[in-house]
N, CA, C and O atoms as a DFTB+ gen file, in Angstrom:
248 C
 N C O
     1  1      71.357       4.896      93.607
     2  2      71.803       5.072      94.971
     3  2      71.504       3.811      95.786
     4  3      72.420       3.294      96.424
     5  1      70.124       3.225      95.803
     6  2      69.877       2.042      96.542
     7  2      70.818       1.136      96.167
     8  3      71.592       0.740      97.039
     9  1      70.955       0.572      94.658
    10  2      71.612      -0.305      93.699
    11  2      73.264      -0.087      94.716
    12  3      73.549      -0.923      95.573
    13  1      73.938       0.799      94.510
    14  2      75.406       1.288      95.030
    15  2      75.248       0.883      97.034
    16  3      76.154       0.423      97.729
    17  1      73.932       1.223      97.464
    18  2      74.411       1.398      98.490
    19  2      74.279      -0.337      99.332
    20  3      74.672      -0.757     100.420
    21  1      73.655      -0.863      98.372
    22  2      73.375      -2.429      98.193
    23  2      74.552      -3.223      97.997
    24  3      74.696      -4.417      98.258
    25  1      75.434      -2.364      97.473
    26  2      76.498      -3.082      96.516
    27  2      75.942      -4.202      95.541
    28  3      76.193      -5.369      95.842
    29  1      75.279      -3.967      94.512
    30  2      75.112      -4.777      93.691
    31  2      75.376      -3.873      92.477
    32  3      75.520      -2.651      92.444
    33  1      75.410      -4.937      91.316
    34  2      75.867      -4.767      90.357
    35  2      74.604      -4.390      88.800
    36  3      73.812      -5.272      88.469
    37  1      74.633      -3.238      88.165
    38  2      73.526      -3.436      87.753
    39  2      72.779      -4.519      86.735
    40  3      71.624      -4.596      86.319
    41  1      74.022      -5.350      86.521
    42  2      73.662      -7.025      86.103
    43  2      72.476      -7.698      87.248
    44  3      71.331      -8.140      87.143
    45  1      73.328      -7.523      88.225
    46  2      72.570      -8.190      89.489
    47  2      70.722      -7.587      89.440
    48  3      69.756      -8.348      89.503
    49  1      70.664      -6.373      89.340
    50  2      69.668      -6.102      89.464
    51  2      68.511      -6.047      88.249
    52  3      67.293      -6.110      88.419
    53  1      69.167      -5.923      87.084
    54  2      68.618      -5.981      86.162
    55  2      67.955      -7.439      85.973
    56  3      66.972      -7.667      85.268
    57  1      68.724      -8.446      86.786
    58  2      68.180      -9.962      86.662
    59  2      67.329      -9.878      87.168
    60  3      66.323     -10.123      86.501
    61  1      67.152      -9.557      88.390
    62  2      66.037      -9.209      89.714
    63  2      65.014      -9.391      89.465
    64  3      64.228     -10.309      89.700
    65  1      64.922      -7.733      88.527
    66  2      63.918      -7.324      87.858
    67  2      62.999      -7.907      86.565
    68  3      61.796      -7.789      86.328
    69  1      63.911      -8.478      85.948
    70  2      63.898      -8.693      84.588
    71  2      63.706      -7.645      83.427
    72  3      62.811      -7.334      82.642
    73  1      64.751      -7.332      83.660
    74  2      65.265      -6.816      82.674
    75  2      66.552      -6.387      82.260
    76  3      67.362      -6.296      83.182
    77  1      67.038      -6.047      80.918
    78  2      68.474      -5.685      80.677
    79  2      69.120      -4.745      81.364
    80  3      68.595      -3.673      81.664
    81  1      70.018      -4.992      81.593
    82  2      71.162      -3.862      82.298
    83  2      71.143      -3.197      81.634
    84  3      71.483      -2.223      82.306
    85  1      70.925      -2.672      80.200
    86  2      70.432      -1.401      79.772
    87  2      69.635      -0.733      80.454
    88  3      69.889       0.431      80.765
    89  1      68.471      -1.383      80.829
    90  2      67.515      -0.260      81.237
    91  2      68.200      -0.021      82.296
    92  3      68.556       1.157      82.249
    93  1      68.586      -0.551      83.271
    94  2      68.971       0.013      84.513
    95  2      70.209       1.173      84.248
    96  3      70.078       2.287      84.756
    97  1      70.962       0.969      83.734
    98  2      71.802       2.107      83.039
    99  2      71.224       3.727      82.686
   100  3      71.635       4.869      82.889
   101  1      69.694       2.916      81.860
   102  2      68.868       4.008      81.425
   103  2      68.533       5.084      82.465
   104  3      68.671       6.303      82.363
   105  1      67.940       4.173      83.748
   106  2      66.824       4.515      84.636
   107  2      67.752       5.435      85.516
   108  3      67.276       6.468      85.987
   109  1      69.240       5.044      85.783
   110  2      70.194       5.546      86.507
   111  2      70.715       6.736      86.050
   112  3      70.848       7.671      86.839
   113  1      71.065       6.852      84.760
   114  2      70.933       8.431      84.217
   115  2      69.638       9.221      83.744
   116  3      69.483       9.798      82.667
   117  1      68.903       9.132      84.612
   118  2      67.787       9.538      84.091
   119  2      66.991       9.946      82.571
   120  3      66.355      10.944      82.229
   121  1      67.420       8.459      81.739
   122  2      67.355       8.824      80.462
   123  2      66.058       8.156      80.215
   124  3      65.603       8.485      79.120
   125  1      65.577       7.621      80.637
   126  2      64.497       6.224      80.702
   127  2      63.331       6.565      82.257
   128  3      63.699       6.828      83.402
   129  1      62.302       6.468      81.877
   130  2      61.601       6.595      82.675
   131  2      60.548       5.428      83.088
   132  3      59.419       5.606      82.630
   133  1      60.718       4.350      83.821
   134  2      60.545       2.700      84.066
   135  2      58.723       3.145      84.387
   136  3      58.170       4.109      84.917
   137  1      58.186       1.715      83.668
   138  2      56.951       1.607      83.733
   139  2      56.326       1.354      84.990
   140  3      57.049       0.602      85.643
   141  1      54.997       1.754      85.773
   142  2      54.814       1.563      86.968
   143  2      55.124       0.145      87.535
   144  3      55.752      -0.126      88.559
   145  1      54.686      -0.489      86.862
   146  2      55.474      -2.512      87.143
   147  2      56.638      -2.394      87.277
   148  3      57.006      -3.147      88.179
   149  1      57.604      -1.731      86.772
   150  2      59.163      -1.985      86.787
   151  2      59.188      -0.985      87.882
   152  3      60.013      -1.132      88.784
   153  1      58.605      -0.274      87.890
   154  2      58.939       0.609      89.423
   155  2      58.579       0.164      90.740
   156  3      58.970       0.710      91.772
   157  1      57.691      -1.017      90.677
   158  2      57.105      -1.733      91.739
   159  2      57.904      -2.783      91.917
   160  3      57.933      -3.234      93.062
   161  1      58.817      -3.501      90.791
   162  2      59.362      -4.427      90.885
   163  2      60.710      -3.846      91.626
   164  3      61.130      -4.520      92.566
   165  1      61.462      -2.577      91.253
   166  2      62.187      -2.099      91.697
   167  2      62.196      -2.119      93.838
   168  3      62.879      -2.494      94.791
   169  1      61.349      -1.661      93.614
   170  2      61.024      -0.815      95.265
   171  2      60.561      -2.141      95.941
   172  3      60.466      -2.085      97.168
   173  1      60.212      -3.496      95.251
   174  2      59.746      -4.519      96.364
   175  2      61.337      -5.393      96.260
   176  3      61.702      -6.225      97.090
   177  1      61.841      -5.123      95.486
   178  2      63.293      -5.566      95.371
   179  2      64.107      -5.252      96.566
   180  3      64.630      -6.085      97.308
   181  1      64.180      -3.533      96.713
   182  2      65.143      -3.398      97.854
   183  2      64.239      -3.112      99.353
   184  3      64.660      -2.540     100.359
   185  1      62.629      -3.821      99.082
   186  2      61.724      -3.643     100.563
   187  2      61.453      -1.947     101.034
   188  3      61.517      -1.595     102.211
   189  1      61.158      -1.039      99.944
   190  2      60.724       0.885     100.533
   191  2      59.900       0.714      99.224
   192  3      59.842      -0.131      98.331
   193  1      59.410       1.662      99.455
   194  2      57.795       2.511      99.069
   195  2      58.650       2.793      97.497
   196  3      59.874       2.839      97.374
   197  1      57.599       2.966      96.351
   198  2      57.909       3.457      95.222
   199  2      58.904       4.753      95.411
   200  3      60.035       4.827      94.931
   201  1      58.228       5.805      96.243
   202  2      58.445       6.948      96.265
   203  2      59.415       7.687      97.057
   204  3      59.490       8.892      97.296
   205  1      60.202       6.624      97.441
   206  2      61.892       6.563      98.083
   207  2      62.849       6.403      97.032
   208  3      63.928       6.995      96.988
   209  1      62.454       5.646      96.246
   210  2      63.575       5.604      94.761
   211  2      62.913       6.442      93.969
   212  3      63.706       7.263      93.506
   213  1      61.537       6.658      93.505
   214  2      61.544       7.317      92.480
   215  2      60.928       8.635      93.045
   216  3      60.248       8.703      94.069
   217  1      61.411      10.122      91.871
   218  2      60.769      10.827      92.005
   219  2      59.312      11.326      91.294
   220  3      59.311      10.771      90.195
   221  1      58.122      12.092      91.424
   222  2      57.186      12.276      90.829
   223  2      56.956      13.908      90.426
   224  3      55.885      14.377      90.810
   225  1      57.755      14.703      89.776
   226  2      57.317      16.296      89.311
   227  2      55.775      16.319      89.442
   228  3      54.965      15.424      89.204
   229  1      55.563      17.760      89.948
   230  2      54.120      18.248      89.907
   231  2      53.643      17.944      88.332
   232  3      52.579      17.516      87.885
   233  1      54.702      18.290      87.784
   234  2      54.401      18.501      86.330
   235  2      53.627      17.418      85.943
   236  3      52.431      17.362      85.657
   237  1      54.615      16.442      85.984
   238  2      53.959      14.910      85.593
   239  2      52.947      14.316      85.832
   240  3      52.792      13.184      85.375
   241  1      51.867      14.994      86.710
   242  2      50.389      14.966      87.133
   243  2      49.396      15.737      86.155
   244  3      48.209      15.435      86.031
   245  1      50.102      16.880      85.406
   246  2      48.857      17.323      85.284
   247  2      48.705      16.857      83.192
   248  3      47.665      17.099      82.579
């Protein structure tokens, strides 16, 4: 959603980041779940908090 509402391309962002436009593909269908670094790299990319792009399940805490 950020990526689209950015208009960038997920080439574009995958450079950003460093990493392949695979993963971003991945991360976008929720098939892939990005390491806290790639999630930090993400969220200082488009300037908001981790926890505006990503979500965190209760589940995934315990």
């Amino acid at each position: 959603v950020f990526r689209a509402k950015a208009n960038l391309t997920q080439e574009h962002l995958a450079n950003a980041v460093g990493v392949y436009r695979q993963t971003i593909i991945a991360i976008e269908k929720s098939k892939y779940v990005p390491s806290l670094t790639l999630a930090f790299k993400i969220a200082r990319y488009f300037n908001v908090n981790v926890e505006e792009i990503f979500e965190c399940e209760e589940t995934d805490l315990k």
